[in-house]
C-alpha positions as CSV (number, residue, x, y, z in Angstrom):
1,X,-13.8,0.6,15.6
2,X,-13.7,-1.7,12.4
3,X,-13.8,-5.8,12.4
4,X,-13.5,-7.5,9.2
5,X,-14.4,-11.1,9.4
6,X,-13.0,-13.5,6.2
7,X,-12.6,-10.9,3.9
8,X,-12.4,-11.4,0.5
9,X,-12.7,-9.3,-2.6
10,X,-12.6,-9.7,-6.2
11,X,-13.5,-7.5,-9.1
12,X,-16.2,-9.4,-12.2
13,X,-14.7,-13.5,-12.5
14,X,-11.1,-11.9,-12.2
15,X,-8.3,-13.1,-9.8
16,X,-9.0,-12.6,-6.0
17,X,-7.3,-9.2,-4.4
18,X,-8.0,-10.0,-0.7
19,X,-8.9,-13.0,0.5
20,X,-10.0,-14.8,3.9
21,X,-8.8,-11.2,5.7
22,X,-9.7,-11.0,9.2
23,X,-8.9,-7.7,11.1
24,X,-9.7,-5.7,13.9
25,X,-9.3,-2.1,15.0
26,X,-10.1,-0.9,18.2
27,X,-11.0,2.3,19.3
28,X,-8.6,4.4,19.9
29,X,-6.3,2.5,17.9
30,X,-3.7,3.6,14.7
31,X,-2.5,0.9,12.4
32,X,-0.2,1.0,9.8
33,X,-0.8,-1.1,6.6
34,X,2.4,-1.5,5.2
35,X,2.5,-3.3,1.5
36,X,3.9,-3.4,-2.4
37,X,1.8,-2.5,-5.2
38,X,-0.5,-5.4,-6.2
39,X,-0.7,-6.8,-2.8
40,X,-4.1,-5.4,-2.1
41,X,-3.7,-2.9,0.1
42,X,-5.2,-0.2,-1.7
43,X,-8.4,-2.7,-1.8
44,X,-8.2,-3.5,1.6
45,X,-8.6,0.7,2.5
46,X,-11.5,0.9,0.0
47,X,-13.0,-1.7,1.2
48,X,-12.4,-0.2,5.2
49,X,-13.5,2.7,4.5
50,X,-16.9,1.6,2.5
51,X,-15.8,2.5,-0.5
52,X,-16.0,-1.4,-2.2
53,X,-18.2,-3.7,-1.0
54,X,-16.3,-7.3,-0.3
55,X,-17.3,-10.1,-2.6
56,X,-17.6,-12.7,0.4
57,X,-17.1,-12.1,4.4
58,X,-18.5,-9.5,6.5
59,X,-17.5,-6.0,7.9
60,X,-18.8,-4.4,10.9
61,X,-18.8,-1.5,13.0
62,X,-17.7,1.3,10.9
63,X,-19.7,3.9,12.0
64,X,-18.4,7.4,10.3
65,X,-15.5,7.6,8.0
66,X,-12.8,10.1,7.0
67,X,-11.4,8.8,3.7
68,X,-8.5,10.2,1.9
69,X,-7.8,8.1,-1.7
70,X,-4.1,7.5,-2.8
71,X,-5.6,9.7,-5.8
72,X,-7.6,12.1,-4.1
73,X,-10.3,13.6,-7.7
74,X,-9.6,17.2,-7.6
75,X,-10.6,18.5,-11.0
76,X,-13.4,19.8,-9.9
77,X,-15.7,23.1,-10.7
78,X,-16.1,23.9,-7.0
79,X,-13.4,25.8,-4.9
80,X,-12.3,24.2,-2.2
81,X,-13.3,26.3,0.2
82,X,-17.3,25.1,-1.1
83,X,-16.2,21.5,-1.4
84,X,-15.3,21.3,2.3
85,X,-18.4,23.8,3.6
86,X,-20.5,20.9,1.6
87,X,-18.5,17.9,2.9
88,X,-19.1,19.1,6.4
89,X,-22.8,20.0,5.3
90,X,-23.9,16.4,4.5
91,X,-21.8,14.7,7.2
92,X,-23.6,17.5,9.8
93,X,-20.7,19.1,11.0
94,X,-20.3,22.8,11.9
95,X,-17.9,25.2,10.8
96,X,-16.1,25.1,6.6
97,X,-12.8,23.3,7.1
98,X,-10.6,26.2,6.1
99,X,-9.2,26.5,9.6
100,X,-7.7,22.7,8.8
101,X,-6.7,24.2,5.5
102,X,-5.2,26.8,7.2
103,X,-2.8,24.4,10.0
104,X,-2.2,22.2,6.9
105,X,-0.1,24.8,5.1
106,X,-2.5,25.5,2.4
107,X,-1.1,28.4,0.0
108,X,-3.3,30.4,-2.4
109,X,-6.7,31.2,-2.5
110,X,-9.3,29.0,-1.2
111,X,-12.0,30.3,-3.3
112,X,-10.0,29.1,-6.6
113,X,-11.6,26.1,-8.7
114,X,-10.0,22.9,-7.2
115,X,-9.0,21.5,-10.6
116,X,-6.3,24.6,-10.4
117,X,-4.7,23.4,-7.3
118,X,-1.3,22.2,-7.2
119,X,-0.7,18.3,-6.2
120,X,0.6,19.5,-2.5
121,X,-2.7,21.5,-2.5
122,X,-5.4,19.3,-3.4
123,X,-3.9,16.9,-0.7
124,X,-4.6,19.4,1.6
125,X,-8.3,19.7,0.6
126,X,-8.4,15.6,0.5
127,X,-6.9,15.8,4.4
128,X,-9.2,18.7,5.4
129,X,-12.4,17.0,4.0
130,X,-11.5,13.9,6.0
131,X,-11.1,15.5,9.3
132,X,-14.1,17.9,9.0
133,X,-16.7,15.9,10.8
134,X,-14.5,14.4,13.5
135,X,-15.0,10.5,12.2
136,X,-15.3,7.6,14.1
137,X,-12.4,5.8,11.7
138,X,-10.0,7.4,9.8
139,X,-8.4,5.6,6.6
140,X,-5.9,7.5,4.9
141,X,-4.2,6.3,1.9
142,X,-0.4,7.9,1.5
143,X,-1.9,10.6,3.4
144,X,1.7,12.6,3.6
145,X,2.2,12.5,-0.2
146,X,3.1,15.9,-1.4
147,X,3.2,17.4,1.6
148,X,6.0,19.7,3.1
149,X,8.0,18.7,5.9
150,X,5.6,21.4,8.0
151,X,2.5,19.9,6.7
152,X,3.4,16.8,7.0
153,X,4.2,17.3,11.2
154,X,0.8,19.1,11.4
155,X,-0.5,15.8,9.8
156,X,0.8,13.5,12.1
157,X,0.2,15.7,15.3
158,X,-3.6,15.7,14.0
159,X,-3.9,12.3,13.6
160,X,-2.4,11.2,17.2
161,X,-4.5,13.7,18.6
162,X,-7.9,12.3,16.8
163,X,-6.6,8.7,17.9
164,X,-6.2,10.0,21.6
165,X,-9.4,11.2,21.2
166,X,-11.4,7.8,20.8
167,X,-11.0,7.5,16.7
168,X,-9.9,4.4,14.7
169,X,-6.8,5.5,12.2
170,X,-5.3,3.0,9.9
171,X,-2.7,4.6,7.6
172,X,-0.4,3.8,5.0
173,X,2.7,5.4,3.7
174,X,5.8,5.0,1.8
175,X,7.3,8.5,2.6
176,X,8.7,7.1,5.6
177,X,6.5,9.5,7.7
178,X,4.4,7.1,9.9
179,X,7.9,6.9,12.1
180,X,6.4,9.5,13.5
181,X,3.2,8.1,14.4
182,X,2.0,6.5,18.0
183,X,0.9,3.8,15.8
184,X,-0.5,0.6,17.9
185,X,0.6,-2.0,15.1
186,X,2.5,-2.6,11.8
187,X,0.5,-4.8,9.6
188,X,1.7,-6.2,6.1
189,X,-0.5,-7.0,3.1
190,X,0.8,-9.6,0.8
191,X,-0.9,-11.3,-1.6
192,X,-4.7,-10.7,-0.3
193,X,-4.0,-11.4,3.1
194,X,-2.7,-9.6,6.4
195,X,-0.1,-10.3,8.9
196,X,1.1,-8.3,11.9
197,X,4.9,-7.6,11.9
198,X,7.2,-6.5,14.6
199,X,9.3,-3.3,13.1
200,X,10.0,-2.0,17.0
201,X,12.1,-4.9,18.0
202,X,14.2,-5.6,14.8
203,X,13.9,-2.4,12.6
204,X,13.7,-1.9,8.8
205,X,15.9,-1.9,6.2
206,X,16.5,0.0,2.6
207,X,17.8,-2.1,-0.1
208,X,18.1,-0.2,-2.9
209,X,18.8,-2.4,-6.3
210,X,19.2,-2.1,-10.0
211,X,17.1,-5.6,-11.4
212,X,16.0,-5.9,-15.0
213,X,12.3,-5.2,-15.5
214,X,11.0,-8.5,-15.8
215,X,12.8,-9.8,-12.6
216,X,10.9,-6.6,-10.7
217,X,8.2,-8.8,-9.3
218,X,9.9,-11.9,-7.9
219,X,12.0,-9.5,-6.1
220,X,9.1,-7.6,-4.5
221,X,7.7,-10.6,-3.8
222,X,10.6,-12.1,-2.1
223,X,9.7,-12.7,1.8
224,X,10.7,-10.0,4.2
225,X,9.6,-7.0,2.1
226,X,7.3,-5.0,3.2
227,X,6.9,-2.4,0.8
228,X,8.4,-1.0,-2.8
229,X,8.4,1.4,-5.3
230,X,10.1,1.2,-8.6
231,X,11.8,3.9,-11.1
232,X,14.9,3.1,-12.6
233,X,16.0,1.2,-9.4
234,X,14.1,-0.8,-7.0
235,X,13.5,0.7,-3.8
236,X,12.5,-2.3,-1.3
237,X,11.4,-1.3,2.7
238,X,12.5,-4.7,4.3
239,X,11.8,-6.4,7.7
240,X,15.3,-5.7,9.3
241,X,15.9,-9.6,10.3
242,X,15.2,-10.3,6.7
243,X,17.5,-8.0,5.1
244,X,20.4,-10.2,4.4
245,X,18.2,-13.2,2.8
246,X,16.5,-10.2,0.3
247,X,20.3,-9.0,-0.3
248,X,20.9,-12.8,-1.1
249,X,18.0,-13.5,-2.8
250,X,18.5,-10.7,-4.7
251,X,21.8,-11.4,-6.0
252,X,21.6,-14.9,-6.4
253,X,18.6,-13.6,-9.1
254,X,20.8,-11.1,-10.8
255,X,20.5,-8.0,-9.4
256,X,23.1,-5.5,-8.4
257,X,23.1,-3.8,-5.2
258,X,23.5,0.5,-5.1
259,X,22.6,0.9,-1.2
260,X,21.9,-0.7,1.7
261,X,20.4,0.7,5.5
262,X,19.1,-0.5,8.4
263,X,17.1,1.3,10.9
264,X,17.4,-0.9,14.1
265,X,14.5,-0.1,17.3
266,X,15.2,-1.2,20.6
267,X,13.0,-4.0,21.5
């Protein structure tokens, strides 16, 4: 398990990214973080997974961690069959990893240079090294990116069955994969801080919109969204009760709608 008790971090005299965070995970416990870019999420794992120290507050009972970075480094000399014999080496775990390699769908030859691995492939090295030594928390970090539909059920039948086991998992995503998850609760970072929110009972939406640039953050910031990426449309993940204020919002600010969907959950 993990407590974090008034957490706040920021980076040099710059702006705060987290601030006054307080949040518990429990043994045996999977949370998803759910977020937009610039909200601090990506922080808030670092900082879980003892990565980044916090600039105020305290964090305590981490015990060992399984880490996977939204941008895993893999240009690196080592194969990746020698990285994971050496990750499990120092963390004192038996065995190379290649057998998680293996389940995960990894394709070529593990004894390659890891700065020649695809994307999909060096996410599978990133997974594998995080699992190797059984941890007491996991924090993955878009975890299923670049995976294959096959990897990506492996992934989440690996990480309910280290959670059944006694681990600590929290988890975010914006492939839409987590669905799949026995995950214990949905928590939203916005603007430094944390708040749990009930996706079971009222669903999600998808608003999908076509905004000019400089109106991209107001509308990502707009209440009920809980997370976004951006291309030549805005994609928003929205709370499903707040889907028709973002649509109205949205409009009223200029933007023109492509596609709407709702997901509803029975409560």
């Amino acid at each position: 398990m993990i407590g974090l008790i008034g957490v706040g971090k920021r980076y040099g005299r710059g702006p705060w990214v987290l601030r006054g965070v307080d949040l518990d995970v429990g043994r045996a416990e999977l949370v998803v973080l759910l977020g937009v870019n610039g909200s601090g999420k990506s922080t808030l794992m670092r900082v879980l997974a003892g990565i980044v120290a916090p600039t105020e507050g305290e964090v305590g009972g981490r015990g060992t961690v399984g880490f996977v970075p939204e941008r895993f480094p893999a240009g690196l000399k080592l194969s990746a069959r020698d990285y994971l014999r050496h990750q499990a080496a120092i963390r004192g775990a038996s065995g190379s990893g290649t057998q998680l390699l293996e389940r995960l769908g990894f394709a070529g030859d593990p004894d390659r240079p890891m700065a020649e691995l695809s994307k999909g492939n060096a996410q599978r090295v990133a997974l594998a090294q995080a699992f190797v030594a059984r941890p007491a928390l996991l924090v993955l970090d878009e975890p299923f990116a670049g995976l294959d539909e096959h990897s990506r059920a492996e992934l989440c039948s690996m990480i309910d069955t280290a959670v059944a086991d006694g681990a600590s998992a929290v988890v975010t995503d914006h492939t839409g994969t987590r669905s799949r998850l026995a995950a214990t609760r949905t928590i939203a970072v916005a603007d430094g801080s944390v708040r749990v929110v009930d996706t079971a009972s009222s669903g999600t939406g998808a608003v999908v919109l076509a905004c000019p640039p400089d109106l991209h953050a107001e509308v990502v910031s707009l209440p009920g969204v809980l997370q976004s990426s951006q291309g030549p449309l805005v994609r928003l993940e929205v709370l499903g009760a707040e889907v028709d204020s973002v649509l109205t919002a949205a409009l009223a600010l200029g933007c023109s709608v492509h596609e709407v969907r709702r997901t509803e959950h029975a409560a």
